[in-house]
Structure formats: structure tokens, C-alpha cells
N, C-alpha and C positions, 0 to 999 in steps of 0.2 A: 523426661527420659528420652535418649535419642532413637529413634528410628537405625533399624538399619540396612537400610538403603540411605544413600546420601545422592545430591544433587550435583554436589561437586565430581561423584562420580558418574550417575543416569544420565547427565548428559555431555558423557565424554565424547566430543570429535575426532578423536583417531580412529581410524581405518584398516581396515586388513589389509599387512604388508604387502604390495606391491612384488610379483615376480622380480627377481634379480635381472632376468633379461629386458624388463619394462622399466628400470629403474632407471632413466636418462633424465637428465638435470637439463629442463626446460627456463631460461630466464625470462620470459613473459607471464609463467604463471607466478613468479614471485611477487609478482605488481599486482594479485590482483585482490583487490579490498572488501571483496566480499567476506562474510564470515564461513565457517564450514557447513554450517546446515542452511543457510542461502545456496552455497554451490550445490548442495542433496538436492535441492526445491530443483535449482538451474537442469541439473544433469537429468532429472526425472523428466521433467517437459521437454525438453529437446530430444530425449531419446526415443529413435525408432521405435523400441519395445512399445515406449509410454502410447506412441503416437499412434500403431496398432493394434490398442484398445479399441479405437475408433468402430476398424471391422468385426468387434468379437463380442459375440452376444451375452448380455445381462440374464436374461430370461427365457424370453420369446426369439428360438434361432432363425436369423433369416424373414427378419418384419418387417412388413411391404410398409407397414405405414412408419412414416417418419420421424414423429414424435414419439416416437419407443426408444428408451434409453438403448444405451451401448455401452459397455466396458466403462467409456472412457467418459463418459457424461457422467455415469454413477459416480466414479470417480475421482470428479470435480466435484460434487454435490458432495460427497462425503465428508471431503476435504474443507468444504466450507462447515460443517459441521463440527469437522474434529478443529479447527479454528476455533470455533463460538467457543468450545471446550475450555480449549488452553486458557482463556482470558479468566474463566473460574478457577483453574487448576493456581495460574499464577497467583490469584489470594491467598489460598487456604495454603499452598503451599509456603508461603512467605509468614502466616500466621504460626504454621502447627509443625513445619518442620525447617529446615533449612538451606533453600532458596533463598538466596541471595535476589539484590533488586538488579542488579544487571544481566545477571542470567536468566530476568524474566521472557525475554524477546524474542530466545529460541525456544521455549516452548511452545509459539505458534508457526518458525519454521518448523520443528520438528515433529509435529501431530497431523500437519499439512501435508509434509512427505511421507509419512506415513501413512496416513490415507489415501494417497494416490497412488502407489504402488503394491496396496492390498488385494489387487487384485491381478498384477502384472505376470503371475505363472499358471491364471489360470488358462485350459485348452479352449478350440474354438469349440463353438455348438451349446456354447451357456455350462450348468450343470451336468448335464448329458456326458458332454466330452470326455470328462475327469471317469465318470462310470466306464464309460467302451474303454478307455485305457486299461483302469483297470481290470476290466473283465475280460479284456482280449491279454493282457499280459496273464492270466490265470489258466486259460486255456490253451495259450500258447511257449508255457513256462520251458519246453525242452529245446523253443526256437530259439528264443531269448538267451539260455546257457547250456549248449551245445556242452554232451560231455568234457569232449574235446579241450575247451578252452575251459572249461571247473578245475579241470587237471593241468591246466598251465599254469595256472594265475588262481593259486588257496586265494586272496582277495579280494574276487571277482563274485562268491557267495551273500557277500555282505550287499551286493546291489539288487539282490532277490525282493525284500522287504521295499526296497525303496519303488519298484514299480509292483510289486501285488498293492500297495497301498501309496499308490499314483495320489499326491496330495497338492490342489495349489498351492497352497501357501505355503508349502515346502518350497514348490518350486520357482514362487515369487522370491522366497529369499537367497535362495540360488543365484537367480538373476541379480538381486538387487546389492549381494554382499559379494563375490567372483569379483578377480580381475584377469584372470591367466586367458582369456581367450576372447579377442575382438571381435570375432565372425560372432558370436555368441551374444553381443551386446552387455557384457555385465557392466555394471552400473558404480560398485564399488563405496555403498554409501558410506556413513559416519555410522558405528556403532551405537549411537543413542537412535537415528533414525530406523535402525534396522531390527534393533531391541525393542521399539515402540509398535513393529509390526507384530512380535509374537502371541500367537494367543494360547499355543498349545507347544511350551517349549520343550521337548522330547523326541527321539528320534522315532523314525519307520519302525525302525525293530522293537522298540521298548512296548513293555504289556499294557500301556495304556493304550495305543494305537488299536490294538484288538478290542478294546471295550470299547472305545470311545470314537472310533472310525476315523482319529483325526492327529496329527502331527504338523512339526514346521520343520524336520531337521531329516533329510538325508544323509544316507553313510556317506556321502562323498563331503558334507559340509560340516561335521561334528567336529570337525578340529577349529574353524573357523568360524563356530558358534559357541565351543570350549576362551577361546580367544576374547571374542566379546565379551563372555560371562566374566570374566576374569576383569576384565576394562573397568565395565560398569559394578559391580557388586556382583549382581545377581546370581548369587552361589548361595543353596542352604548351606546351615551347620551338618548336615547328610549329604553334601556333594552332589547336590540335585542342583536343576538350574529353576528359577522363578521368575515372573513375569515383571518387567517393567511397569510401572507405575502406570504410563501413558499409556501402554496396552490394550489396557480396561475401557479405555474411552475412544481407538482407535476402533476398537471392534463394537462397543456400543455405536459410532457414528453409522458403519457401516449396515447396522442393524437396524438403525433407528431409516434410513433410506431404502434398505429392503422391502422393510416391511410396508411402510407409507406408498414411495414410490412405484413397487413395484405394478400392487393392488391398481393407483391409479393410470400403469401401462394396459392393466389387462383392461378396466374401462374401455382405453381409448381404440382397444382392439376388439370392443364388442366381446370380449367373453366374460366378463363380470357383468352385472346391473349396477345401472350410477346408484340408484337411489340405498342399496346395498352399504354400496364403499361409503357412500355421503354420512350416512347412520352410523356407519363405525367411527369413520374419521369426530363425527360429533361425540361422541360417548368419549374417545378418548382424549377429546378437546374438555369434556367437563363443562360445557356453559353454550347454555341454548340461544346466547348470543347471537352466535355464529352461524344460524340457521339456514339462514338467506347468502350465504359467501356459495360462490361457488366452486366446483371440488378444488383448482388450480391455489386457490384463498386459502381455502380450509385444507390444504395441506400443507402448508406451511405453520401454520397455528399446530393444527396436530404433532408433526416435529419439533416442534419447540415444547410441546407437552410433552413427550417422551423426553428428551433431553433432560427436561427437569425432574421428571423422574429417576432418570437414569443418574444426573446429579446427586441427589439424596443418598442414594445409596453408594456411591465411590465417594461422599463428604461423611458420610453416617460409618465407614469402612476403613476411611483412611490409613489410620494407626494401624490394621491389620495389612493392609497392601502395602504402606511403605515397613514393614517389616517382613514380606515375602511372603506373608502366611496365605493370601485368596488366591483363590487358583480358579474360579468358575467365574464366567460373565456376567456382569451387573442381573441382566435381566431375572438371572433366576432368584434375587430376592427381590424383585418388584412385590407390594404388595398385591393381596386374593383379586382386588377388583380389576386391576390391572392385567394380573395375567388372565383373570375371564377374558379380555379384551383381546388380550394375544393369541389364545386360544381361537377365538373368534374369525380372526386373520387367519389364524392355520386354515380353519375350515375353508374361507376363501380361495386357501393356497392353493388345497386339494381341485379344486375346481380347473385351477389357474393352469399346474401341472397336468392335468390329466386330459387337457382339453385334445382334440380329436388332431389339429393341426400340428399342435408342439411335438406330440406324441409320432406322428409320422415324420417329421424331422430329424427326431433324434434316432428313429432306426433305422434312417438315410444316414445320419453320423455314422452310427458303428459300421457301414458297409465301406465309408470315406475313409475314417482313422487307422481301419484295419487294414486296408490296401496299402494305404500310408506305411504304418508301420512297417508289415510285414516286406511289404519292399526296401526301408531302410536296416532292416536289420540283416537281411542276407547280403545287401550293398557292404557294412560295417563286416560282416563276415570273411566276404572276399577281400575286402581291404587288409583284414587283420592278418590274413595268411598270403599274403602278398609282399614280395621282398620289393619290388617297382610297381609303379602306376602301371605299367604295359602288361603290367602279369595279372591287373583285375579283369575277373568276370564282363564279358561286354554290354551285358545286361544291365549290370551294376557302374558300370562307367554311364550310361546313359542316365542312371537316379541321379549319379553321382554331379551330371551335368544339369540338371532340372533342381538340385538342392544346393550342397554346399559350393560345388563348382572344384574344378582340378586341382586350379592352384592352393587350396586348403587343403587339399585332402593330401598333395603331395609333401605338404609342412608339415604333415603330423603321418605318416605314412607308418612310423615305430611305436607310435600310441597305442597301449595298450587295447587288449577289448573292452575292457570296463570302462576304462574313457571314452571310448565310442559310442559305448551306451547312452553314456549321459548325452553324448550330443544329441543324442536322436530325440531324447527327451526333450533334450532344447529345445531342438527344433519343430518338434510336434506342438508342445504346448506352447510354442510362439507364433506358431501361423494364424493366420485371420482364418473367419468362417469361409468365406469365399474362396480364398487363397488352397485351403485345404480341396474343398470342393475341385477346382481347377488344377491340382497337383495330382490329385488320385485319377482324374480323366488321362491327363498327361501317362502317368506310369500304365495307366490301363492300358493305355496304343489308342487314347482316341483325342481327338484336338480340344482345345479348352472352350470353343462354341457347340460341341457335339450332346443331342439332350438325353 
């Protein structure tokens, strides 16, 4: 019986149409022999965003010592994961639905790109950052939508939901599907790479977001993730949208490096005990072989032991995923022993999170984010009731000087509020930790060496 999802459609390479005013007929790019999800892989590594992973913290915000991963190390590590994946996916696929043998080759570009951009909207300061957004957009909900412009602009309401429930991976796909705006960086992928990132395909507003704290779809991008649904299949018979097949393993890679890796950062920071991580990593190795490896060995083994876990169950699942019907991540049918193990790791987590250093970092965040913000939104304010540049706020010409810069801001001077907003979103969740840090001294009146 056939599945329905097809392959011929999951991994379609067209792209979100192109603004009409971007739409210039370049003859260099018609030469070029790459395939489309080769250019996805090309555009993600060369892009600034990608490359400002580098400064933005994994876990631990702002880690003196060097060997603590980064955004952008995770990243790559994932990436070689969600790799190892595809080369399983390409059998059973070929066996149990319908893949074709030529189309096997993009499913290791396109699981590639998609883990390396899973993590590209999130804010600086690790985990943390995504909270002070949204807790300062919660308390600051009358800055954010001035009567004033509710009543300009009826669909300027709909951008409420999108920052009370500030999500990356909302706002990774922001970044990574957009093409209307260059200061911004979007990225523009293939909709099989972009559908491969989804793990929770539903917007800000919808009622799962309340239960489930989590979404990938802002009001500003529901036409342009209606678009891709449409591409690939991924539409129920209820006009629901469902997850990409590769999804499942996009976000198990991710998971499977959190969990391992992250444990062996807090080692190397002295806030775990080795002999701790070493015990777990063994138990979920399964085999007292491994005894004598040390943790950098034996976590590798470990990874490769979840993987094949995590395998079992997306091969034991199949027929249900590629019919649309799972909607939750592998992990949560691991078997009992398994998730003891997991569990086990939470308990580490707590340790991990609550440690005394993290902890005063992240309430230096919310003092950084919040200056941040709240200076970019009264900056957008004055812009938006400003018929010239000479008519903004001088306070706000100085943000304006220290962020996007003049000449931007003079090109889009008629844009609405609600597009303003989002830039500011851009902009906040694309700054590095540092970078941040150095921008709120800036707006504060004080030099970017002052402590």
C-alpha cells in the first residue's frame, strides 16, 4: 500500500518565490553544476549568520575555557550525525517506500543542511536568551504595541503571539526560508532542507504552543510555510500541516549531541564529576568493554548507541511517519531502560543549569537583552512616525547608527510597524553573546571597554 508522503515530493528543491524586485536574471548562476541542496549545504557555511554561531553560546554563556562547544561546533557535530542517518534512511527507504536510487544522494545533502542550521535563530546567552525575550516581551507588552499603532495597522495584533512565545526555531526558519531583505541575512533554502528542520510544525498562535511551550511558525512566515506544505505533501486530510520524514532524525541528531556532549562540556568545566559522566556514558554503551576508554572514546561509542536506538524506532515507525500520522520525537518511545538512562542525564542537567556561574550570566543577560530591546523598539517607533530620516528622534538616530545604519533605514522608512518588529527580532536573535554585551554598553553612554 503506498504511503502517503512521496519522495518524489519530500524532497522537492524549489524555493520560496523570490521578491519581484530581486528577481534579475544573473548568467553566471546558470553555469553553475552544483545540484540545489549542494547550494543549501554552500549558502549555509558561507553565511555570516552560520558563521556567527561561532560567538553564541551552546550551554555554558561566555566559557573561559576553550574546549566548550559553541553554537557552531554543535552544529557541525550534529550535522555529521544527521549524515550517519541519511545513509540508513537511504535503504529502508528504497526498500519500503519509494525512493528512487538517484535521489539517494540528497538525502545526505539535505539532513546535513538541516542540522546545521537548527540552531541558527537561536538568541545569544544559550537557552537563557530565548526566556529574557520572552519575559521582557511579557512585561513589556504596551511598549511593544502602542495603542496608537493597534489602531493603525488591525494586523499588527497578530505579531503579539509571535514574541510572547519568542521561539528559535521559529526564528531559525525565518532566517533560513525569507528572501525580501539582505541586511537580514536570509538564506532562502530548498523547501525539502527547510521542511527537514521542522519539529513542531504550527504557528505561535495555535493552542498547542500553550501546552507544549514550542512552535516553528511565526504570523509573519505562515504563508511561506502554507507554500512549502503544498510543495512537499505535507498536508493532513484535516488541513493540518505534518512533519517531514527527515525531521524525526534531524531532531533526534541534535538530541543525541545535547545530551552526550553537552554533559562531557560540564566535565571539562569542572562542574560535573568525570567518574559520574564516565558511569553513564558506560551503561548507555551497554558493554563493559569499554571500561578503560577514556570519556573523549567513550563518547563517541555512546553516540553511536543512541543513534541505533533512536534508529529502531523511526525503522519500527516508518509506515506511520511516512503517512503523516507521528508527531512526537523518537525519544519518547525509547524503551524503559533506556529512558532510565535519560532520566539519569536530566538529573545531571539539573546540576549543569543551576550551577552558581551559569546562573549569574544569565541575569547579566536579561539586564543586556532588555536595554537592547527596549532601545530598539522606541528607535522603530520614532522611525515609524517619521515622514524623513531628519524627522527621527536623535536618540534614536544614534541606535539607529550603532545597529542597522542610515542607509537602511532610509530604504524602508514607509515600512510598516510590524515589519519593524520583526527586524528587531532579527536582529536581537542574530547577535553573538559578546556582540550583545558590547551593544547595550554602547546604547547605555558607556565605551565597549568600560566594566
Amino acid at each position: 500500500m503506498p504511503h502517503k508522503l512521496t519522495w518524489k515530493k519530500l524532497l522537492s528543491s524549489d524555493r520560496v518565490p523570490r521578491p519581484e524586485s530581486q528577481n534579475v536574471d544573473i548568467p553566471y548562476i546558470k553555469e553553475d553544476r552544483r545540484t540545489a541542496f549542494e547550494q543549501d549545504y554552500d549558502r549555509i557555511v558561507f553565511s555570516p549568520l552560520f558563521r556567527r554561531l561561532a560567538r553564541k553560546s551552546q550551554v555554558h554563556p561566555m566559557a573561559s575555557d576553550d574546549h566548550t562547544h559553541n553554537r557552531l561546533t554543535h552544529s557541525i557535530e550534529v550535522a555529521s550525525v544527521g549524515r550517519s542517518f541519511a545513509l540508513r534512511v537511504a535503504d529502508i527507504a528504497m526498500k519500503r517506500s519509494d525512493l528512487s536510487e538517484e535521489d539517494v544522494p540528497k538525502l545526505a545533502w539535505v539532513l546535513q543542511s538541516a542540522c546545521l542550521i537548527h540552531s541558527l535563530g537561536n538568541p545569544p546567552f544559550g537557552h537563557a536568551g530565548k526566556e529574557v525575550i520572552k519575559e521582557w516581551a511579557a512585561e513589556h507588552q504596551n511598549l511593544l504595541f502602542p495603542k496608537e499603532q493597534l489602531k493603525a495597522d488591525p494586523l499588527l495584533d497578530a505579531s503579539l503571539p509571535d514574541w510572547l512565545n519568542f521561539e528559535g526555531d521559529a526564528q531559525g526558519f525565518r532566517f533560513a526560508a525569507r528572501a525580501d531583505n539582505r541586511v537580514a541575512g536570509y538564506l532562502r533554502l530548498t523547501y525539502a532542507t527547510l521542511s527537514a528542520t521542522v519539529k513542531n510544525p504550527w504557528s505561535s498562535a495555535d493552542e498547542r504552543t500553550d501546552l507544549q511551550h514550542k512552535h516553528n511558525v511565526y504570523s509573519t512566515e505562515i504563508e511561506v510555510f502554507q507554500q512549502m506544505a503544498v510543495a512537499l505533501g505535507t498536508i493532513t486530510d484535516d488541513n493540518q500541516w505534518c512533519r517531514h520524514p527527515l525531521s524525526f532524525l534531524t531532531e533526534a541528531a541534535d538530541d543525541i549531541c545535547n545530551r552526550i556532549i553537552d554533559l562531557e562540556d560540564a566535565v571539562e568545566m569542572g562542574i560535573c564529576e568525570h567518574n559520574k559522566v564516565h558511569e553513564l556514558y558506560l551503561r548507555i554503551c551497554r558493554d563493559t568493554y569499554y571500561y578503560r576508554m577514556p570519556l573523549s572514546q567513550l563518547r563517541r561509542q555512546a553516540i553511536r548507541s543512541l543513534m541505533d536506538r533512536c534508529w529502531w524506532e523511526f525503522e519500527k515507525d516508518f509506515d506511520a511517519i511516512m503517512n503523516g500520522l507521528r508527531t512526537n520525537d523518537l525519544n519518547s518511545s525509547l524503551a524503559m531502560d533506556c529512558q532510565d538512562e535519560l532520566e539519569k542525564m536530566g538529573a545531571i542537567y539539573d546540576s549543569v543549569f543551576g550551577h552558581r556561574m551559569k546562573v549569574a550570566t544569565e541575569i547579566s543577560a536579561y539586564h543586556v537583552l532588555g536595554r537592547i530591546l527596549k532601545a530598539l523598539v522606541k528607535t522603530i517607533q520614532s522611525i515609524s512616525s517619521s515622514d524623513y530620516y531628519d524627522d527621527i528622534h536623535s536618540l534614536s538616530k544614534r541606535t539607529i547608527e550603532l545597529t542597522w545604519g542610515r542607509k537602511h533605514v532610509e530604504a524602508n522608512l514607509e515600512m510598516p510597524y510590524r515589519w519593524w518588529l520583526s527586524q528587531v527580532m532579527d536582529y536581537v536573535s542574530g547577535m553573538t553573546d559578546e556582540y550583545a554585551i558590547r551593544l547595550a554598553r554602547e546604547i547605555g553612554g558607556f565605551s565597549a571597554d568600560v566594566e
